[in-house]
N, C-alpha and C positions, 0 to 999 in steps of 0.2 A: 504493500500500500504506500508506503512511504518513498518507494522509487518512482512510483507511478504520480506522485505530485510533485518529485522532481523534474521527471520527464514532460508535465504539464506546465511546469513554470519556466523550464529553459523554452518549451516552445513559443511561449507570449514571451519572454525576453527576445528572442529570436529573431519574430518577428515583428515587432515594435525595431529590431534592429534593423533588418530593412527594408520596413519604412521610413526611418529617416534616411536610410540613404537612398531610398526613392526621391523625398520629399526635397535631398539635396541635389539631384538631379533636375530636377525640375523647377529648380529654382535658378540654371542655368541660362534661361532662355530670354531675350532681353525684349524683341518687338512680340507685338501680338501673335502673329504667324508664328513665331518659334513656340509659344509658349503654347500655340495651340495641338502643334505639332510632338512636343516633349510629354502633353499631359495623359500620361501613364497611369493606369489602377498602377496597387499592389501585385495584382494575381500577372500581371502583364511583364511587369520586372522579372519577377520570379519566371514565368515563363521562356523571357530572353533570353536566360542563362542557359536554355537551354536540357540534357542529361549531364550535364558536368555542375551544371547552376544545383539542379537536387541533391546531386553529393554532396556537392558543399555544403546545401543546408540541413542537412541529413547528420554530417559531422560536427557540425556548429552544432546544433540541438543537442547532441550526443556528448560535445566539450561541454557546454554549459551544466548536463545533468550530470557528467562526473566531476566537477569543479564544485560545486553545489556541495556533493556527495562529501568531497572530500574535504572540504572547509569546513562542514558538519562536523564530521566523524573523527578527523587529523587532528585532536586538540586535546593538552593534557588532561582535561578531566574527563576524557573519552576511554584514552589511554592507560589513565591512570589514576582511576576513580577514588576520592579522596576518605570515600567509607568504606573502601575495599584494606585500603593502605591501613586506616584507623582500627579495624577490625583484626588485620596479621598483626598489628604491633600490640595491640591488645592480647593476642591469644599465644604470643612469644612472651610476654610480659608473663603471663600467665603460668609460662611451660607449658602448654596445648599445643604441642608441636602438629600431631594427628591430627588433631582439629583446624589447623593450619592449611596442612598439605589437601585435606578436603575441603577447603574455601577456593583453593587455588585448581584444585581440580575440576569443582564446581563451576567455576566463574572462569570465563573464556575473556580475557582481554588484555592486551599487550605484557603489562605489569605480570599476571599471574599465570601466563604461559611462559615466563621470562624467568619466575619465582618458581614453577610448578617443573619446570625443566632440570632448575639445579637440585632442590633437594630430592625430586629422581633418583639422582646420584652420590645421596647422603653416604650410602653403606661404602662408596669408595673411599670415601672421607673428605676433608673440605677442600684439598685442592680439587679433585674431581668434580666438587660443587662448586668451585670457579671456572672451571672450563666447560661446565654445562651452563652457565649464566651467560657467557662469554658466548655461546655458540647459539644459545636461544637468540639474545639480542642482534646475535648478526640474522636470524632466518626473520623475527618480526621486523625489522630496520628493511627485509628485503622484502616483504611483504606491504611494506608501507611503498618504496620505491616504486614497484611496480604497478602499486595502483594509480599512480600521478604520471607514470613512464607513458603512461597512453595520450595523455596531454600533449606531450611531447611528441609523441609520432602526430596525432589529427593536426597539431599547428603545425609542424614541419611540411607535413601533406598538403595543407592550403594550398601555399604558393604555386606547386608543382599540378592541384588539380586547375586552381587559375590558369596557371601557362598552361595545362590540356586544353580549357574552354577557349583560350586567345587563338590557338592553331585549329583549333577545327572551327570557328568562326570564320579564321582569316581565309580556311582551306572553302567554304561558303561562299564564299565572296568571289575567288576565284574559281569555282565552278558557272558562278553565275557567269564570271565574263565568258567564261568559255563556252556557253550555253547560248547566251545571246551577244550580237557583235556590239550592239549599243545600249548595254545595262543601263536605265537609269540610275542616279543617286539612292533611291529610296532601297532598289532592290538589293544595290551593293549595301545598304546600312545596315541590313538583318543582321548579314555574318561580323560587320564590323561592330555594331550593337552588341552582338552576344560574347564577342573578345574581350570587348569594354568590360559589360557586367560580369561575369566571367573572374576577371582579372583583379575587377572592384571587389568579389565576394571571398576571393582567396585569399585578401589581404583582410578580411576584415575576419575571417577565421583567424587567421595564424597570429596577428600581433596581440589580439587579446590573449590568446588560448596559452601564447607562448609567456605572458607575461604572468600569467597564473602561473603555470607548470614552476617557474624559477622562484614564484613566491612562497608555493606548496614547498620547495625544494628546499628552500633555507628553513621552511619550517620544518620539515621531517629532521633534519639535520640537526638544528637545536633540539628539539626534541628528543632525540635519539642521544644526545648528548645528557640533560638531562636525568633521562628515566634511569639510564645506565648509573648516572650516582644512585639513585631511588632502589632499585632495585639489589646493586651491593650492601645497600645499607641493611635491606629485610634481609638477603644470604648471611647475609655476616651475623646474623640475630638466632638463623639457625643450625650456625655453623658448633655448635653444642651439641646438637643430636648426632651428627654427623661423627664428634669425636667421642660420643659415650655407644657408640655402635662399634667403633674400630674393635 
C-alpha cells in the first residue's frame, strides 16, 4: 500500500513537471501567429516525444518513487530505532543476554541484523564477535548502496535515452526529405520537435535524479559511519557472554 502512494505521488510530481516545461515552451513564442502555433495540450508534448519520450517518463516516475522511498526509509531512526537500542541496553544492563539475542532476532532492521550477526558468533568468542559485526555492517552498508545505485543508473540513462529521441527525430526528418522533394517547414518540425523534447526530457530526468543519488550517497555514508560506532558499543556490552562460554 505504501508503495502504491509513492508510485501515485511521483506520478503528479511528474507530471506537474512537464507541464511547466510545456508551459515554458510556450511561453516562447513572441507574435500572435507563433503563439498560436506553439499552443500545445499536455497530452500533445508528451506525445512529441515520441517511444523514447514514454521511457523517459516511465523512468522519471520510477526515480521519483525510489527517491521518495529512500528519503523515507534511509534515516537513523529507520535504521536504528531509538527503542530498539533503549530496550538491548536495558536487557544487557540486566544480564538478559537471551532475551537480547531474541529482540535482535525478532526485529529485522539495520542495527539488529548488525547486533544479531555478531553475537551469532559469541561461542567463538569476542574476536569472532568483531569480525561478525565487521562483516554484517559491510553486507547492510551494501544493501543500503544498492538501493540508491539504481538512481544512478535511471539519471545516467536520461541523457543517452534523450540523444536516442534526438537521432530518430533527426532520422524523421530526413526521411521526410527523402520522401518528398519539397518538404515543407511544418513536416520537417515533427522529427525536429521530437529531438527537441526528447532531449528536453532527458535532461530533466538525469540532473535531478542524479543530484539525489549523491545526496542519498553522503547520506548512507554518514550513516554507515555512524551506526558502526552504535553498534560496537551494544557488541562490546555482550562481549561477556561471549567470554563466560569460552
Amino acid at each position: 500500500m505504501k508503495r502504491a502512494h509513492l508510485w501515485g505521488l511521483a506520478g503528479v510530481v511528474v507530471a506537474m513537471t512537464v507541464l511547466a516545461a510545456r508551459m515554458a515552451f510556450a511561453q516562447e513564442g513572441g507574435d500572435p501567429a507563433a503563439e498560436g502555433a506553439s499552443d500545445k495540450t499536455l497530452m500533445d508534448l508528451i506525445n512529441a516525444g515520441g517511444f523514447v519520450g514514454y521511457v523517459i517518463i516511465f523512468c522519471s516516475i520510477a526515480s521519483l518513487a525510489i527517491a521518495i522511498e529512500c528519503f523515507v526509509n534511509i534515516k537513523k531512526e529507520k535504521l536504528c530505532p531509538p527503542h530498539i537500542v533503549a530496550e538491548l541496553e536495558t536487557l544487557l544492563e540486566e544480564g538478559q543476554y537471551d532475551e537480547a539475542v531474541a529482540l535482535c532476532e525478532g526485529t529485522r532492521v539495520y542495527i539488529t541484523n548488525v547486533v544479531g550477526a555478531s553475537v551469532a558468533r559469541a561461542a567463538e568468542g569476542p574476536e569472532a564477535m568483531t569480525a561478525g559485526m565487521e562483516e554484517a555492517l559491510d553486507q547492510e552498508n551494501l544493501k543500503l548502496m544498492h538501493k540508491i545505485s539504481i538512481l544512478s543508473l535511471l539519471g545516467n540513462i536520461g541523457p543517452m535515452l534523450g540523444l536516442t529521441g534526438t537521432v530518430t527525430g533527426m532520422i524523421g526528418s530526413f526521411q521526410m526529405i527523402e520522401k518528398l522533394a519539397t518538404p515543407s517547414p511544418a513536416q520537417l518540425a515533427k522529427g525536429i520537435y521530437e529531438a527537441l523534447v526528447t532531449t528536453c526530457e532527458g535532461l530533466f530526468l538525469a540532473i535531478p535524479v542524479l543530484t539525489v543519488f549523491f545526496i542519498l550517497r553522503n547520506r548512507v555514508q554518514r550513516l554507515a559511519l555512524e551506526l558502526s560506532g552504535v553498534a560496537g558499543e551494544i557488541v562490546d556490552r555482550f562481549k561477556p557472554m561471549a567470554e563466560g562460554q569460552k
